[in-house]
N, C-alpha and C positions, 0 to 999 in steps of 0.2 A: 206424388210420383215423380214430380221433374225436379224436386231438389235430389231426389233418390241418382235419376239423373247425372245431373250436373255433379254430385258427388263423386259418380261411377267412374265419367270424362276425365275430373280432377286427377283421378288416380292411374289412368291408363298413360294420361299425358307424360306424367314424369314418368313411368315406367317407361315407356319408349325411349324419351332421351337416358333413362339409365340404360338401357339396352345398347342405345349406340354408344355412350361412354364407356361399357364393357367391353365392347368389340374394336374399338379405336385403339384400346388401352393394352389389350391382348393383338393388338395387332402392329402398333407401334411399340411395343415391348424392347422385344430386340433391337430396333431399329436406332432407338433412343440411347442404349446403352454403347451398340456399335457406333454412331455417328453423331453423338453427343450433339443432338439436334432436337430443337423440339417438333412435334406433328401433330395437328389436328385436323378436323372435320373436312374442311377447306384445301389443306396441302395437298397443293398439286407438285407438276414436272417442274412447274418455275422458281417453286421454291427452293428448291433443294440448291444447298450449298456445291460449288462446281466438285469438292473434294468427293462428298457425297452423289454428285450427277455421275460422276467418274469412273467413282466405286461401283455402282450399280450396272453403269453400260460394259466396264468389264466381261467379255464373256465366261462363264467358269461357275464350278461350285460355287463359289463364296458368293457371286451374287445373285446365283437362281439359288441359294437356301434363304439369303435374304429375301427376297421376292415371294420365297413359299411358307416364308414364317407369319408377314404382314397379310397374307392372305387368308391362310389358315383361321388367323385371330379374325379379320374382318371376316370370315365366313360362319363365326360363332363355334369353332374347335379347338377355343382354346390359346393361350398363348404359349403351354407346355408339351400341345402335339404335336407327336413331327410327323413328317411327311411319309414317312415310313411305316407309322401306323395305322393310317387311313389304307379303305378300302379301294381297289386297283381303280371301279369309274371314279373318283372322289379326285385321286391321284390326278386320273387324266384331265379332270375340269380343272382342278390345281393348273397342271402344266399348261392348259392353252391357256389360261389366266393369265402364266407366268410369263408365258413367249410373247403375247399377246403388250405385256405390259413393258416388256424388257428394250421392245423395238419402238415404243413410247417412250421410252428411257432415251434411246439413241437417236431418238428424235430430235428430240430435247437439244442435246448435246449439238446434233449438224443447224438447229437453227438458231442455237449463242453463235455458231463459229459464224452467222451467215448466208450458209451452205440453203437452208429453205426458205423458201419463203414466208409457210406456213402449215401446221398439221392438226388435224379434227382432234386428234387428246389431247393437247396447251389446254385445251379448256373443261378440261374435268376432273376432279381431286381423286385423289386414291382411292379412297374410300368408294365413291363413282366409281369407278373404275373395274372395281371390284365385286361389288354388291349390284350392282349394274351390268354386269361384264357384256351380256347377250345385245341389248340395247345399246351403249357404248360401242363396242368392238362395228358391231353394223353399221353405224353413222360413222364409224371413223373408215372402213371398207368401202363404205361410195365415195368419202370422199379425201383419199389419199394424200401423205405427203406430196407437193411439189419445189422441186428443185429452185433455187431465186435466178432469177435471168439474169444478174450480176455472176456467178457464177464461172468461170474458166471454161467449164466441159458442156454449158446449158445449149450451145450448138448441135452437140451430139446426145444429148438429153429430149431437145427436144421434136428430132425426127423420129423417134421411136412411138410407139405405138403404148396404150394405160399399163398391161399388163409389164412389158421391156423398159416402159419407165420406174418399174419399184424395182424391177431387179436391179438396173443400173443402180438406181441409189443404196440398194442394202450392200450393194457390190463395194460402194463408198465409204464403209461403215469403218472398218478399220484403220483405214487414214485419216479418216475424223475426229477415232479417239486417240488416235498419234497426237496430230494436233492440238486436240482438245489439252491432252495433257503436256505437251509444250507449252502452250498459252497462261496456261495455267498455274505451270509452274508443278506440277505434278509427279 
């Protein structure tokens, strides 16, 4: 009975890791082919090339269809579904995934330039990210980007009050990616 067992285990185990290889694969699909980048298990925000960091904090179709492609695949629908075809809650979990993730992107982006000190998603891969989202999103909601006290405007930053501190910073958002894509050369 327990070689029966350990035969059983044998067989579940790869199939898991084939499972996530499926869903990495349909979910970096697109991603690979647009950013001639490679992605696995591991790829987080830091990885991403700044062209690619760039492209994504853009705000616009082109990078919330990117954002709803890799998710789609990591959510196990495929790397050929679009977003169109899913049913309207499916949609909406889609989207706060995607917003969710997109201001993680712009995260990213104000803490190369500096701009933060430091934020709860640097430390979770996509994938995380994703397939996690509910847990993730939670710890990243207690405990919020903060602004680096090197900063120019961290005076007026920091008399504000938790909630008037992320407005101010999402407020920052788009001269960030000015920046960002000056620096950059973009």
């Amino acid at each position: 009975m327990c070689g029966r067992f350990d035969d059983i285990m044998a067989k579940i185990i790869p199939l898991d890791e084939y499972r996530i290889r499926s869903l990495l694969r349909a979910g970096y699909n697109q991603w690979q082919k647009k950013y001639k980048e490679e992605f696995n298990l591991t790829t987080g925000l830091a990885d991403l090339s700044p062209a690619t960091l760039c492209q994504l904090a853009e705000p616009g179709e082109a990078s919330t269809t990117s954002l709803c492609s890799m998710i789609i695949g990591f959510l196990g629908y495929g790397d050929s579904e679009t977003f169109e075809s899913l049913d309207s809650r499916l949609q909406n979990d889609i989207l706060d995934i995607q917003m969710f993730m997109a201001d993680q992107i712009r995260f990213e982006m104000m803490h190369r330039l500096g701009w933060l000190d430091s934020f709860s998603g640097s430390r979770y891969s996509f994938f995380k990210m994703v397939t996690a989202f509910e847990h993730v999103f939670e710890l990243c909601r207690k405990n919020p980007p903060k602004l680096a006290k090197d900063h120019p405007r961290y005076d007026e930053y920091r008399i504000l009050v938790d909630r008037d501190q992320q407005v101010f910073i999402r407020r920052m958002l788009p001269a960030a990616l000015e920046m960002f894509k000056t620096l950059n050369r973009l």
